[in-house]
N, C-alpha and C positions, 0 to 999 in steps of 0.2 A: 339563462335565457337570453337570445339576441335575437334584435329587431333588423332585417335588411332596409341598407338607407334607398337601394338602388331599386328603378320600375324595370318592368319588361311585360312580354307578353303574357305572361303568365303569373306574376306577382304584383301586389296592386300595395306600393309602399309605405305610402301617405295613409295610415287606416286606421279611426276613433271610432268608434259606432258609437260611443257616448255622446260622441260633440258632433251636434247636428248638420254644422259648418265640413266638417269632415266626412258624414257618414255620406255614401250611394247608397240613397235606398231599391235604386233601378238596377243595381248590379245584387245589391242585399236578396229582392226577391228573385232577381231572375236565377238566382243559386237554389233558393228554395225551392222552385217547381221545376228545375232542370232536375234536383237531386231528386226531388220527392216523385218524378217518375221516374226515375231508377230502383228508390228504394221500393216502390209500388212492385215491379217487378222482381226483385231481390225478395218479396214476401211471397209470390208467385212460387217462383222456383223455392223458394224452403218448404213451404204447403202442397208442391203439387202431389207430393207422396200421401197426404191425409186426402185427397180428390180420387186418388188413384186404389187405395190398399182395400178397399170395401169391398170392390168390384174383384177382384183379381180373380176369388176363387170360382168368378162367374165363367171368368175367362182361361179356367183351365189348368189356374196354378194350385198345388197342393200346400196348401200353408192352414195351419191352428190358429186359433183365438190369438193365443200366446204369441205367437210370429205375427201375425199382423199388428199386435200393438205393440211389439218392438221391431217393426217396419216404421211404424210412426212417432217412435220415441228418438229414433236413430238422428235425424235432422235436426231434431235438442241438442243432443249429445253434442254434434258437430258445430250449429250453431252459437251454442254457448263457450263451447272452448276456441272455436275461431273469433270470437267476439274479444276475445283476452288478447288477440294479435291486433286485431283491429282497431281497439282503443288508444292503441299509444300511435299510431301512424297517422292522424289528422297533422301535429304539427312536426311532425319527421319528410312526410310526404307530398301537403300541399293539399286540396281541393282537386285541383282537375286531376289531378294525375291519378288517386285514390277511386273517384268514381268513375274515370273511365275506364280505368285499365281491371280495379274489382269487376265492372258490368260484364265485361266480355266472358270471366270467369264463370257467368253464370250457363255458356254454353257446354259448360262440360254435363255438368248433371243433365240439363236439358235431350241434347243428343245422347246418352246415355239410358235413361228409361226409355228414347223414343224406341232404342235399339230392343232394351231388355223384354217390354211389353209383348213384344210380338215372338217371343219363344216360349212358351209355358214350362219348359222340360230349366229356364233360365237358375242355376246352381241361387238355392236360398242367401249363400255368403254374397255373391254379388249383388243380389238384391239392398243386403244391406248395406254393401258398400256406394251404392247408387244412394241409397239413401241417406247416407252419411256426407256425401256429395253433397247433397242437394243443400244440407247446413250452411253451403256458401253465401247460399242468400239468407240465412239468419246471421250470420257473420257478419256482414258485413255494415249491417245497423251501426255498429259500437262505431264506425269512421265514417258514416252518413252524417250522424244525428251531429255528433260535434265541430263537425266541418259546418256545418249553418250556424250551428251556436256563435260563431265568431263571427259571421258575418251580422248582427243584428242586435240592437242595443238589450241590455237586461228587459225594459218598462217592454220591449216587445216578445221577447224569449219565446214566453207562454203563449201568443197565439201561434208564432212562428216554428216552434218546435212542436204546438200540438197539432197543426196544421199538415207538417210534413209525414210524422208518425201515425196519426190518425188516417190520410190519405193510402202511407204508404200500408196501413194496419188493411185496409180495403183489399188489398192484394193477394189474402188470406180468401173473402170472402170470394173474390170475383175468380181465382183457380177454380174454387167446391161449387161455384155457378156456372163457370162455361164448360169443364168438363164433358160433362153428361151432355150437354148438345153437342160440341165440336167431335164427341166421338164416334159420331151417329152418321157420318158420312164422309166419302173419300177427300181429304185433299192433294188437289193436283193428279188427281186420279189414281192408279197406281205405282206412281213415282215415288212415293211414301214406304209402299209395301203393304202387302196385303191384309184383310181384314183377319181379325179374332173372331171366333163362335163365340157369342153370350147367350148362357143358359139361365133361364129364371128360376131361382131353386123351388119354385112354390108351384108353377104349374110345367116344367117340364121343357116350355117354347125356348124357342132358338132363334139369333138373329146376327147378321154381321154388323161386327163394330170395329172402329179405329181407335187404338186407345194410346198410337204411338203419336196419332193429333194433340193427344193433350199436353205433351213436349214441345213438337216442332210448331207448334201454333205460336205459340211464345215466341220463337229466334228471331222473328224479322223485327220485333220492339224490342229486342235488345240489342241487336246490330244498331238500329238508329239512334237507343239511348246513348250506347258508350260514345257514336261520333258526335252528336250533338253536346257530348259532356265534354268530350275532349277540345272541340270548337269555343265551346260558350262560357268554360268556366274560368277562374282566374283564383291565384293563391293569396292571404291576408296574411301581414307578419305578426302570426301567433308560433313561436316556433320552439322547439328544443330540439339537445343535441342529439338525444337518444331517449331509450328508455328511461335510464337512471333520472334523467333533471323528471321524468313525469310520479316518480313514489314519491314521492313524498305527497300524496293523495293520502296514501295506507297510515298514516301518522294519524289523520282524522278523523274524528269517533263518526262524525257524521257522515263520513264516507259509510260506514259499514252499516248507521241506521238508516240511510237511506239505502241500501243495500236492500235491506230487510223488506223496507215497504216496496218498492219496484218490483222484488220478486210477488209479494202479496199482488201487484195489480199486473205485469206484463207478466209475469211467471203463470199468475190463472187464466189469463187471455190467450197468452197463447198454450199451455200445457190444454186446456180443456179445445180450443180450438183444432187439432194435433186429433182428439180424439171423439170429440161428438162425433162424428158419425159412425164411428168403431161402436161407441158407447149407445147410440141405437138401434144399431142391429145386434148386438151382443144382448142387449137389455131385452131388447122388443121383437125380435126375427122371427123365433120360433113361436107368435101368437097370431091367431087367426086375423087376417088384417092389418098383419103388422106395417109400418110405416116404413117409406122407404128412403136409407137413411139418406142418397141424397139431392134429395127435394126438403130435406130440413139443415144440413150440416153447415151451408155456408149463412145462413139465419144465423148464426152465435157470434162470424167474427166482422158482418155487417153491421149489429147490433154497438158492438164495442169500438169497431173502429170509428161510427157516427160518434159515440157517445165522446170520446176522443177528441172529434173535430171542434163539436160544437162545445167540449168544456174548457179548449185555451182559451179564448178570448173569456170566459168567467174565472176562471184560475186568474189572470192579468188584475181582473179586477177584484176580485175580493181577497185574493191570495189560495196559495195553493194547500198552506197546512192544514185549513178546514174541509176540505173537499178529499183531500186522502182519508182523515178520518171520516169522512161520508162512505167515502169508496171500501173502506174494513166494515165498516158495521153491513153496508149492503149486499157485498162477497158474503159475509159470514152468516148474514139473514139468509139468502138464496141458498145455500148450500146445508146448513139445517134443515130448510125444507125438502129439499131433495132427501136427504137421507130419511128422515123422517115421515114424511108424503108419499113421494113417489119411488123408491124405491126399497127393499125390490120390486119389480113391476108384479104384478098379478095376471094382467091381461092388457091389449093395447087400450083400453080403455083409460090406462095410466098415464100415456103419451100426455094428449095434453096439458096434464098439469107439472108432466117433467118437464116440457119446451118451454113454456110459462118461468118457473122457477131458471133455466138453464138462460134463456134470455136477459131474465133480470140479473144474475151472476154479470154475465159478459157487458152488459150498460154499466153495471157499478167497476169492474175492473177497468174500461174504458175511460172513466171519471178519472179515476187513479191515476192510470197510465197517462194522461193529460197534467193532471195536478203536479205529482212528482216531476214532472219537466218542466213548469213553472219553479218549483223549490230550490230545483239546484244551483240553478245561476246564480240565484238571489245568496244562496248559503257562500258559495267561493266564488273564488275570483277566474275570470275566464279559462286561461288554461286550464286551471284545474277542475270548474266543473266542466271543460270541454272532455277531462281524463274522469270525472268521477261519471258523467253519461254515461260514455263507454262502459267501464268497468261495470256499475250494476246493472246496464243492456246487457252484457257479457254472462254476469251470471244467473239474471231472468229470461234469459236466453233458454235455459237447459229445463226451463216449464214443458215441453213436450216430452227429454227425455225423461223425467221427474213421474209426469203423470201417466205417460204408459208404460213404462217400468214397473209403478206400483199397482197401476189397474191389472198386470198381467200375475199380481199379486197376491193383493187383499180384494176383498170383495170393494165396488163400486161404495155402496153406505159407510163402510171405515173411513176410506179416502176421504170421501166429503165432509164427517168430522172431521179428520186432521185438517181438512181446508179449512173450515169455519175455525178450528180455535187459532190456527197461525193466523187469521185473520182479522181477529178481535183483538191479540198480543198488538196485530200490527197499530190496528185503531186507535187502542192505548198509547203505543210508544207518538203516533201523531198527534196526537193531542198533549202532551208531557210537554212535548221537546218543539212542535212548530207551531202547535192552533190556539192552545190558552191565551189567557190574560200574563203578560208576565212571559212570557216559551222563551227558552234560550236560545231559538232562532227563529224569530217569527217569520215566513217564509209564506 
């Protein structure tokens, strides 16, 4: 690893974040909320498929259960293996360069369903490849999250990485919340292209909608993210040559238990995110009264990404090893219930207490997905927890493709066993190794 001795516009040379005499805290945050609405939008575009795939058959397209939850598994799939590219290029590529030039990427998917929406007859392969698209912005987490890590001393890590993750976790909800209005009327009139017929499957009515709004509404914040990233950000000499100087990660057992537990908390945050709303109209549709999925869908990943925000700054202070084991036994509590309570449904009269239970799920994985990003810094040393971030972002990444792959599977109550006991395994393993008296890394 080498440090450059030289400043310039874009490299900032002189950089301790330990030593207070050294650290910019003015520069520290203003990376953090430059980045953190990037990554805001970066959650946008990987969820706009689970905002969009409910509706679809309203609007004309011929797709199965089956197809629609591997419409919404597909942005896992891509998200978690482009997350494997992403994590090595923090200190290959630099801060500004990584988030501005990733942001722009996010116009591909974007223009792409706004195109696809408005053909119904649109071939199911490219659907998926649209949706595979859209992974970019679950991708590109794994070179978000560790480009701030550098910027800001360990004793702060925990508010400041749960701050940007939490914020940018918001971007899941706020897709499944503006949807459904912005596609309720023209923008820019018919500049866009013409409206879709939406048929209510329950009574019959009809009404035009824009549903290639819920793409192009997004382009004008992401044009302004990437310039304002590219103006305002600056690079820290955390650096290596290539890949090779970042494995030496994979040597360490804690890499891979912390592996474990991230998938437990960002893997159920976002794999059940991906499909709540699949997972209530599948459940609940065909009942008199059934609820509509979505007026509830974006409720699960508003829930988690508060619970996120507001758990760095207590991660900071009591540590994060006891808070992951809070965050398993409470995934694994909510998710018994669910199998055991409320599903399978009988009648909507079940909803309530699945929303209940499905809420409390997403607050406890949010705990987690906070605590775990307190852990890591503390566990290695900056580079490498800026590669071991990445690395299990990367593979907690593929919680979408995970959970709708197996939902298009096993029935809905299997699943949520296998969720509760990988989640109790994980409980254990955090307690063992980070939260006891005595833990071989207390963290």
């Amino acid at each position: 690893m080498s440090s450059p001795t030289r400043s310039s516009r874009e490299m900032v040379a002189d950089w301790a974040p330990e030593d207070p005499a050294r650290w910019d805290s003015g520069l520290a945050w203003r990376t953090l909320w430059i980045t953190t609405y990037n990554l805001t939008l970066a959650f946008i575009t990987w969820f706009l498929v689970s905002a969009i795939a409910p509706k679809l058959t309203s609007i004309g397209f011929d797709l199965t259960p089956g197809q629609l939850y591997w419409l919404t598994a597909m942005p896992g799939l891509a998200g978690g293996s482009l997350r494997l590219i992403w994590t090595f290029l923090p200190p290959i590529v630099g801060t500004r360069k990584l988030v501005s030039l990733s942001t722009i990427l996010f116009l591909i998917p974007l223009f792409g369903w706004a195109f696809a929406v408005q053909d119904s007859s649109t071939p199911y392969a490219v659907l998926l490849l649209l949706a595979f698209l859209a992974g970019i912005g679950g991708g590109v987490f794994s070179g978000f999250m560790p480009s701030t890590s550098y910027f800001f001393p360990k004793a702060k890590q925990g508010t400041a990485l749960g701050l940007q993750a939490g914020l940018g976790n918001f971007g899941v909800s706020i897709v499944q919340f503006v949807t459904p209005w912005v596609v309720g009327f023209a923008l820019a009139g018919s500049l866009l292209g013409a409206p879709q017929t939406f048929t209510n499957p329950e009574t019959g009515a009809t009404k035009d909608v824009w549903y290639q709004n819920a793409a192009y509404f997004w382009v004008p914040f992401v044009v302004v993210g990437a310039i304002v990233a590219w103006l305002y950000l600056k690079r820290v000499p955390v650096q290596a040559r290539g890949v090779r100087d970042q494995m030496d990660i994979f040597s360490e057992k804690h890499t891979w238990t912390m592996t474990y537990l991230y998938v437990m908390t960002f893997g159920t945050f976002s794999g059940f995110a991906a499909v709540f709303g699949l997972l209530i109209k599948v459940e609940f549709g065909e009942f008199e009264g059934a609820p509509d999925p979505v007026r509830y869908a974006f409720l699960g990943a508003l829930v988690g990404s508060f619970a996120r925000v507001i758990t760095g700054p207590v991660a900071d202070r009591i540590g994060g090893g006891i808070l992951t084991v809070v965050s398993g036994l409470g995934i694994a509590a909510g998710t018994v219930f669910v199998a055991v309570v409320a599903l399978p449904a009988q009648s909507a009269d079940d909803f309530p207490a699945f929303l209940w239970a499905m809420l409390a799920i997403f607050f406890f994985a949010g705990v987690g997905n906070a605590s775990t990003f307190k852990q890591m810094p503390m566990i290695f040393e900056p580079r490498q927890a800026g590669g071991v971030i990445g690395w299990t972002a990367a593979i907690a990444a593929f919680g979408p493709f995970l959970f709708g792959s197996a939902l298009s599977a096993i029935s809905p109550p299997v699943f949520f066993w296998v969720v509760a006991i990988w989640s109790l395994i994980g409980a254990a393993m955090a307690w063992w190794l980070y939260a006891r008296p005595g833990a071989e890394k207390p963290s």
